[in-house]
N, C-alpha and C positions, 0 to 999 in steps of 0.2 A: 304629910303627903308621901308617895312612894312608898307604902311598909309603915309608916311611922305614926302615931297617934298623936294628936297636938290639941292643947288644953284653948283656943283663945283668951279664955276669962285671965291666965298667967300672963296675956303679952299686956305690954302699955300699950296707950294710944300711936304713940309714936311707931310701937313695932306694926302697929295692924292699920297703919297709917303705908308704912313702909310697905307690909305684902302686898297690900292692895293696890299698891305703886307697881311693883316688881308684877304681878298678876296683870293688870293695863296693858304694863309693857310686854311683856310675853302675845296679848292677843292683839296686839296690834304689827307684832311682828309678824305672826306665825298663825296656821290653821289652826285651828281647836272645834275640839268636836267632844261629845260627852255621851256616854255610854250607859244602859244598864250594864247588871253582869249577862247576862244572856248575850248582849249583841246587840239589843232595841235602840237606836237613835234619840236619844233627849234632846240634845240641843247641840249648834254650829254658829260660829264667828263668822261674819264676814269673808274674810281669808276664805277660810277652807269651803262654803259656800259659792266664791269666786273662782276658785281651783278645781271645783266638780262639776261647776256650771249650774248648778240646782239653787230652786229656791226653798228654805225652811222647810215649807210646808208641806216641798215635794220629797221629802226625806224624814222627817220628824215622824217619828213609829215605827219607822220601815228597819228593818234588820241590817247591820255592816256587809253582808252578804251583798248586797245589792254595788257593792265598787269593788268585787270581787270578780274572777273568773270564773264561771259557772260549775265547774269542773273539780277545779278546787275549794268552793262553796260546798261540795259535795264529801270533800276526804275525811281521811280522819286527822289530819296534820290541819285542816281548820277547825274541827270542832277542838283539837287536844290544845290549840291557841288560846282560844275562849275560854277553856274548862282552865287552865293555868293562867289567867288573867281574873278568874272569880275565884282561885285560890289566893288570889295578892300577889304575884307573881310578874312583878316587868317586863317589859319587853320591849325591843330597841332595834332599828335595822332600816335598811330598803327596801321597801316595797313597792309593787307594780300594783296600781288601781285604774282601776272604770269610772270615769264623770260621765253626765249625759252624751247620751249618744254613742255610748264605748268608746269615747276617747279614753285613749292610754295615758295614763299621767302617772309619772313615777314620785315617790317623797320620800324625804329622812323622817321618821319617824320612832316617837316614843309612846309606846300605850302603857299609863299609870294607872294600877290599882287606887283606889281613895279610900282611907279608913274611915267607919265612924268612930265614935269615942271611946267603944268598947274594944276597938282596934282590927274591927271587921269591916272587909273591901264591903263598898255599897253600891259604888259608879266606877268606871274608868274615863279615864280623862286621855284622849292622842293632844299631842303636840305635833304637828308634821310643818317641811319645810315640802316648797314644789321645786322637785330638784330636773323634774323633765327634759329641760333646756342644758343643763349639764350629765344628765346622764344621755340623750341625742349625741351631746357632742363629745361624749367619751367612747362611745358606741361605736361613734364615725372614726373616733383615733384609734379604737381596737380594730377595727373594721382594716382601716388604712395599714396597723401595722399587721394584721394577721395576712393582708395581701402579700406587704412587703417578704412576712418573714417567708411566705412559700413560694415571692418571687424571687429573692435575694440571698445572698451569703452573707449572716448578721453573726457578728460576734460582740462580747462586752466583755470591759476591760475594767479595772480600778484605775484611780488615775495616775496611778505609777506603771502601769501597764502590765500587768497580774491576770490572766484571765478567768473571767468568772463564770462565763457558761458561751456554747458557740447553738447555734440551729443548725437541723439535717443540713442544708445546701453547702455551708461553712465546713461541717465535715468531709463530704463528699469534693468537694473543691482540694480538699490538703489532703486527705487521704487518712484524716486521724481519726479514733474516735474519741469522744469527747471526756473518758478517764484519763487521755494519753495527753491533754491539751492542758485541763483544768487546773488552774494555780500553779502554769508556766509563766515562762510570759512573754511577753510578744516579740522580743528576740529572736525567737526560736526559728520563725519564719521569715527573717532576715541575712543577709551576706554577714557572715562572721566580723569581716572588716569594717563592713557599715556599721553594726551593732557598735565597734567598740569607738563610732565617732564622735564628736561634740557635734554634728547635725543630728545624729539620731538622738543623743541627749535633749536638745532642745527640740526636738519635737514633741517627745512625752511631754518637755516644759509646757512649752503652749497649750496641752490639751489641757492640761492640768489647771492654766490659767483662763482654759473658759475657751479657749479660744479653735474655734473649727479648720477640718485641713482636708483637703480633696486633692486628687487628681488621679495618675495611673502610676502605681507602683508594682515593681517585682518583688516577689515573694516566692519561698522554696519551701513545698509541702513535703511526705512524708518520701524518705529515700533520696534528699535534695532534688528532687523534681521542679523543676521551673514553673511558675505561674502568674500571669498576669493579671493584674486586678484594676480596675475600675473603682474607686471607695471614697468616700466620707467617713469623716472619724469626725463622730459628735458629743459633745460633752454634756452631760444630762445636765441639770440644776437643779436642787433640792428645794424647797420652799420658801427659804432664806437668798435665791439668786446665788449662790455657792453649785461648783460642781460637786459632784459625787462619783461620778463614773463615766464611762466612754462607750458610745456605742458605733460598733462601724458597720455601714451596708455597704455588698461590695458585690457585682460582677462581675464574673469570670470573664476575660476578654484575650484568654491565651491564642486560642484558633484565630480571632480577629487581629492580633497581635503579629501573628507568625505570619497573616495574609498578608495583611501592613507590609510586614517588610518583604516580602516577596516581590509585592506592586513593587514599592519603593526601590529596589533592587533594580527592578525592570528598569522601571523609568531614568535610574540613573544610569544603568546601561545605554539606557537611546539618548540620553542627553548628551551622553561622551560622544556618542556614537555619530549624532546625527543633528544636523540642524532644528532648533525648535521654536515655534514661532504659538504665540496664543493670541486670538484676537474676539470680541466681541461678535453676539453675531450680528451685527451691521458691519464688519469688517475692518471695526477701530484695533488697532494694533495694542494688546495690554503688555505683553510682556515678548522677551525673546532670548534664547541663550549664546554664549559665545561662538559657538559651532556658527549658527545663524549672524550673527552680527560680522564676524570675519568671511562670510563669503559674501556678504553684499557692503561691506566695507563701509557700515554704519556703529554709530554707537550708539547705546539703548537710547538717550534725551534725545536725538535724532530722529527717531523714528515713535517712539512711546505715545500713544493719544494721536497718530496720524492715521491715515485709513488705508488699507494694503493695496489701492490702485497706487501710491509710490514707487510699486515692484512693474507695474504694468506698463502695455506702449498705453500712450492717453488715447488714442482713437480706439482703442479694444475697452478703455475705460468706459466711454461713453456709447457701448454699444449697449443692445438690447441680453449680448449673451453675457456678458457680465452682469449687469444688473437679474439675471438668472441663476448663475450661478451662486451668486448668495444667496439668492433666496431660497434654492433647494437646499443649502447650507445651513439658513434659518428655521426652516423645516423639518431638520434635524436628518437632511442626506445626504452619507457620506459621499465623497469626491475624491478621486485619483488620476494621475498620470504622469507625462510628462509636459512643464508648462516652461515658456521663455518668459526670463524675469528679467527686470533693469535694477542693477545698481548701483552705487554711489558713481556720480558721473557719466550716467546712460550706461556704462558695461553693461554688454551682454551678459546674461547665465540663462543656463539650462539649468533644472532641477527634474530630480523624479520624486513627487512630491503624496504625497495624502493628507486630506484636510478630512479631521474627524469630528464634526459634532458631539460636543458633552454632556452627558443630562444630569438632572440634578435629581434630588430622591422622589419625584415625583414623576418622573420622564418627560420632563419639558428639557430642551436644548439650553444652555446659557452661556455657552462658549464653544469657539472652535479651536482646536490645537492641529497644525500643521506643524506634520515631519516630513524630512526633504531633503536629499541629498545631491549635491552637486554632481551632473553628471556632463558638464560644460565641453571638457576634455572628450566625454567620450563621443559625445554630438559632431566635432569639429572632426573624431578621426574618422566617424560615419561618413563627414561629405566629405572629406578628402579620398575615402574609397570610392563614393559615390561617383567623384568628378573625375577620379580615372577610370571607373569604367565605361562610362562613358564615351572616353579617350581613346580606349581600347575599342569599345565597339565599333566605332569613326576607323579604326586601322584594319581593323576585322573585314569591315565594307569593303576598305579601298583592294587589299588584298585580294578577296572576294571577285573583285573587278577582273584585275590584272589575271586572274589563275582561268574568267571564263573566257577572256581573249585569247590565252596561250591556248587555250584547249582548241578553239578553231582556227589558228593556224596549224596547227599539228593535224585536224582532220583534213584540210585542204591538201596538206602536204603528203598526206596519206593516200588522195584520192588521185592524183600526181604522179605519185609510185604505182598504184596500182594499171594506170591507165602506159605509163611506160610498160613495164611489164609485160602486158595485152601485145603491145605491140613488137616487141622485142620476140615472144613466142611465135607470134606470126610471120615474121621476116624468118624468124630458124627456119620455121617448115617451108615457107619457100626458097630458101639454101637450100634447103636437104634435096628437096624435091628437084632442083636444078644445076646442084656440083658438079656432075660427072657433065655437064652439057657447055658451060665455060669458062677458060683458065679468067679472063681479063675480068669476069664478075669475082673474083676471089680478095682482091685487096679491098672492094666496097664491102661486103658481106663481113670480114675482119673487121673492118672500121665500126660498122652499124655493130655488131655483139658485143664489140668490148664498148660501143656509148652504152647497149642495152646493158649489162653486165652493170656501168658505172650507175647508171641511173635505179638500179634495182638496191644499190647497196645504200648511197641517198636516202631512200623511200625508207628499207630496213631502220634506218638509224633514226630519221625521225618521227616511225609509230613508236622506237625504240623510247625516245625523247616525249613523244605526248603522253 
């Protein structure tokens, strides 16, 4: 078989006992199918029968053409198959075929020349396996990694950590290109100091030993430029359940890295800063920070798992506008102002406070975090301004008072003078008019001017006074 010329009449029973065994076993394993040289279908096994879907009789005469592509039934790269298959000529590989219905069925197959005795092919003989089910699911694992490698930054390693080839993304991320990387080794994109530690030694160890390693490491691309990565580092296995190499997929996660801490930054900013309180939104108190716990004079096992009407008067608890305002809360809106709190021991506090509704990656609410800062002090210095002017305005009145009664005795007093006055001119001119007439009206006349006189100066002094 294959090329070879074989005498039977030379074998013993035993050997042709033996092929005919070995032959069995082959078509019980495996398609078989039997050929002219041309292509003409002679005859099919069960197997391969089962694997195109056809029956015998629906195939027997019909040309190999027919589990072919149409297209390439047509080339010259099929007929040059055929014409080197009736030269004697093997042929071995994967091929993609059509069973009834054009279904696609893919096989490992062998197509053998058979000599006859003169040592001239007469038939060919396939041997095929239906590899369909392993070539889908290699298809799906190319499929998955060609996704990967143009989602991701993939690089592979030896398991001493050597690099053996990176993808675009992997360069584009470090800034190398992949001459400047190849049969470095992974070092290179490491803190100098860290390289030279026994963790970074035992980490090659474990890859080495099979064993997988994930999480967010820093790395320094081309110019020590900082970079954040995202990665698994996974260790291939070779057939034998042995590694062989390392393969790492890695996103970039510098920009989210650097937000990271920025938030982070923040919030520890407001945590120093400021009271902070987290609670459910029904209002169950989850956590709180020392800011918070020192102004209401609790400690976290205190207060942890109670409900934040503990801060409130109980009659505002049980009103309608509390059980409102979580709900707006639950709703996911936000809430501000200034709110009077109790606590440890009823103490009063003021806070000026904002409860923010939190969402999660889908924008639903699942927590609130209130920040608040004690403004207790400055409330207390409000009413104590408040309650003096008050104080003042009450002295303001009385004043007030007192200044519109002075003003009308001063007009009285004015009306007084002026009505003296009147008359003080009038008695002059009748002086004048009657002097030279007699002496004994002269000491009355004297008397009555200097009263007028006194009474005009009176009057002066108090318009002078109102």
């Amino acid at each position: 078989m294959n090329g070879a010329t074989l005498d039977v009449r030379e074998l013993s029973n035993n050997e042709v006992a033996d092929m005919k065994g070995q032959i069995a076993a082959i078509h019980k394993a495996m398609a078989v199918i039997e050929f002219d040289l041309d292509g003409t279908i002679r005859t099919a096994n069960p197997n391969f029968l089962g694997a195109v879907g056809y029956s015998l009789d629906e195939i027997q005469g019909q040309h190999h053409r027919m589990f072919v592509d149409s297209t390439f039934a047509r080339s010259p790269d099929y007929a040059a198959f055929w014409a080197s298959l009736a030269r004697g000529e093997f042929q071995a590989g994967e091929y993609k075929r059509f069973g009834k219905g054009d279904r696609e069925i893919w096989i490992h197959a062998s197509y053998n020349p058979i000599l006859d005795a003169d040592g001239k092919p007469f038939k060919v003989v396939k041997f095929a396996t239906d590899i369909t089910a392993t070539k889908r699911r290699n298809a799906n694992f190319e499929g998955q990694l060609s996704a990967i490698d143009k989602a991701m930054a993939v690089i592979e390693f030896d398991l001493d950590g050597t690099i053996r080839t990176a993808n675009a993304n992997f360069l584009g991320a470090v800034g190398y290109g992949l001459d400047q990387i190849r049969g470095q080794h992974h070092r290179m994109f490491v803190d100098p100091d860290y390289a030279k530690t026994p963790e970074y030694a035992g980490f090659w160890a474990s890859l080495a030993r099979g064993e997988f390693q994930s999480g967010e490491y820093k790395r320094f691309g081309k110019g020590g430029r900082e970079i954040w990565i995202q990665a698994t580092y996974n260790p291939i296995l070779d057939a034998d359940g042995k590694p062989f190499k390392v393969v790492k997929f890695a996103t970039d996660i510098t920009a989210t890295k650097l937000r990271n801490a920025d938030f982070e930054g923040q919030l520890s900013a407001i945590d120093k800063a400021m009271a902070v309180i987290e609670f459910d939104l029904d209002g169950t108190i989850r956590t709180a920070n020392p800011n918070f716990l020192d102004t209401l004079g609790y400690r976290i096992d205190e207060i942890q798992g109670q409900h934040h009407r503990i801060f409130v008067d109980p009659n505002y608890a049980k009103g309608s506008d509390y059980a409102a305002f979580w709900a707006a809360l639950g709703n996911g809106e936000f809430q501000a102002g200034e709110y009077k709190r109790f606590g440890k021991g009823g103490r009063e506090i003021w806070i000026q406070a904002s409860y923010n509704p939190i969402f999660d990656a889908d924008g639903k609410p699942f927590k609130v975090v209130k920040y608040a800062t004690d403004i207790t002090e400055n409330v207390r210095q409000r009413t104590i301004i408040a309650e003096t002017a008050v104080r003042l305005s009450r002295s303001v009145e009385g004043l007030s008072s007192t200044s519109t009664q002075m003003a009308g005795n001063a007009n009285e007093t004015t009306m007084q003078a002026n009505s003296a006055s009147a008359a003080a001119e009038q008695v002059s001119q009748s002086v004048q008019s009657v002097a030279a007439g007699a002496d004994e009206l002269q000491a009355s006349i004297r008397e009555i001017s200097q009263s007028a006189a006194h009474a005009a100066r009176v009057a002066s002094e108090a318009v002078t006074a109102a």
